[in-house]
C-alpha positions as CSV (number, residue, x, y, z in Angstrom):
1,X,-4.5,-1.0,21.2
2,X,-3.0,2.5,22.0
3,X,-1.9,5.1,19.8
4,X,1.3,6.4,21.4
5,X,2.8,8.9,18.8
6,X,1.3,10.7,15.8
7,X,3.5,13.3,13.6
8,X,2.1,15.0,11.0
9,X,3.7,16.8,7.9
10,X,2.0,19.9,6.8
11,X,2.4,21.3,3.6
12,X,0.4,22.9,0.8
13,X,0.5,21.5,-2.6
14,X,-0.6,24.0,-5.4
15,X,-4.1,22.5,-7.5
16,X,-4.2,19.3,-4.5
17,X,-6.5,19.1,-2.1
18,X,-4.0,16.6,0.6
19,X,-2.5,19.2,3.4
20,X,-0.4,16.7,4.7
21,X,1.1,13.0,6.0
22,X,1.0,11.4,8.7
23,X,3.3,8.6,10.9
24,X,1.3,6.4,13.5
25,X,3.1,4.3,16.1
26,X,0.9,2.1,17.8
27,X,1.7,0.5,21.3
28,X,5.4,1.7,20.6
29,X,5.9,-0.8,18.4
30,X,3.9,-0.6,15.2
31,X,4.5,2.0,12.7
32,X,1.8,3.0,9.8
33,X,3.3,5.7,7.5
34,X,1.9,7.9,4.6
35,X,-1.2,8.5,6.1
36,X,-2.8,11.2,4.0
37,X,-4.5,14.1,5.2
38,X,-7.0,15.6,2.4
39,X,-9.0,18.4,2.6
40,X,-13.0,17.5,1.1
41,X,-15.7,19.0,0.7
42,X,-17.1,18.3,4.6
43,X,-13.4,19.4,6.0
44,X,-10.6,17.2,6.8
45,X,-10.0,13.2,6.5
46,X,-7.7,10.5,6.5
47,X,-6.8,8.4,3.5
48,X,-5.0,5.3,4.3
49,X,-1.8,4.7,2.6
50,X,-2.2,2.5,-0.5
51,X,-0.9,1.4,-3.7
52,X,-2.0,1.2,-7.3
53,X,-2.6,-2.6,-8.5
54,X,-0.7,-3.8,-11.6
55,X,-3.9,-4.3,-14.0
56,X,-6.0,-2.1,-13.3
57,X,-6.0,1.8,-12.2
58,X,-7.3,1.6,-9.1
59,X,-5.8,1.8,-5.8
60,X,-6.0,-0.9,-3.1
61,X,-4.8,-0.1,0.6
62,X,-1.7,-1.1,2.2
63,X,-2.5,-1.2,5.6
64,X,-6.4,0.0,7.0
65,X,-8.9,-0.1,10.6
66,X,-11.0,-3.0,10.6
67,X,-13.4,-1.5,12.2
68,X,-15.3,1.9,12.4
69,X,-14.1,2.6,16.3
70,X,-10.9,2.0,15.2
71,X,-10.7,4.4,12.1
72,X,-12.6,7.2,14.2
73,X,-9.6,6.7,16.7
74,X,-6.8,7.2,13.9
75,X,-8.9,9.8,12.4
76,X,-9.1,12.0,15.7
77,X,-5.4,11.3,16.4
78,X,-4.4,12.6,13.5
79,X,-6.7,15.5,12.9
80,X,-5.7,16.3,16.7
81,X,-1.9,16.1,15.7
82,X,-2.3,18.0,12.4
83,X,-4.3,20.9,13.9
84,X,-0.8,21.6,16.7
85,X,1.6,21.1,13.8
86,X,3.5,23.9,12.7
């Protein structure tokens, strides 16, 4: 598995702590959208885009790595991509 395209959507959101989304294409032919980029309290990360369940108020991901190699490759990607984007 290759990532082939990340783009990244900057923007800064009053009171919020996310700086940004981000589109994955993997093998140029898989897309993952609504990636979150959030600033914390140790710098930058990647939230996974997810959705709220219907009983209870938590949220439960959509779409998510496996595997730590695999999120530490998204993650770098991305933080990679966000740090060129304009």
């Amino acid at each position: 598995m290759k990532i082939t395209s990340v783009n990244v959507r900057k923007f800064e959101k009053e009171g919020s702590r996310m700086k940004g989304i981000a589109s994955v294409l993997i093998d140029d032919c898989f897309a993952v959208h609504d990636i979150r980029i959030i600033e914390g309290d140790s710098g930058l990360f990647i939230a996974m885009p997810s959705r709220k369940t219907k009983n209870d108020d938590e949220y439960r991901d959509i779409a998510h790595p496996i595997n730590p190699e695999t999120r530490a490759m998204f993650e770098q990607a991305i933080l990679e991509a966000y740090k060129t984007a304009e």
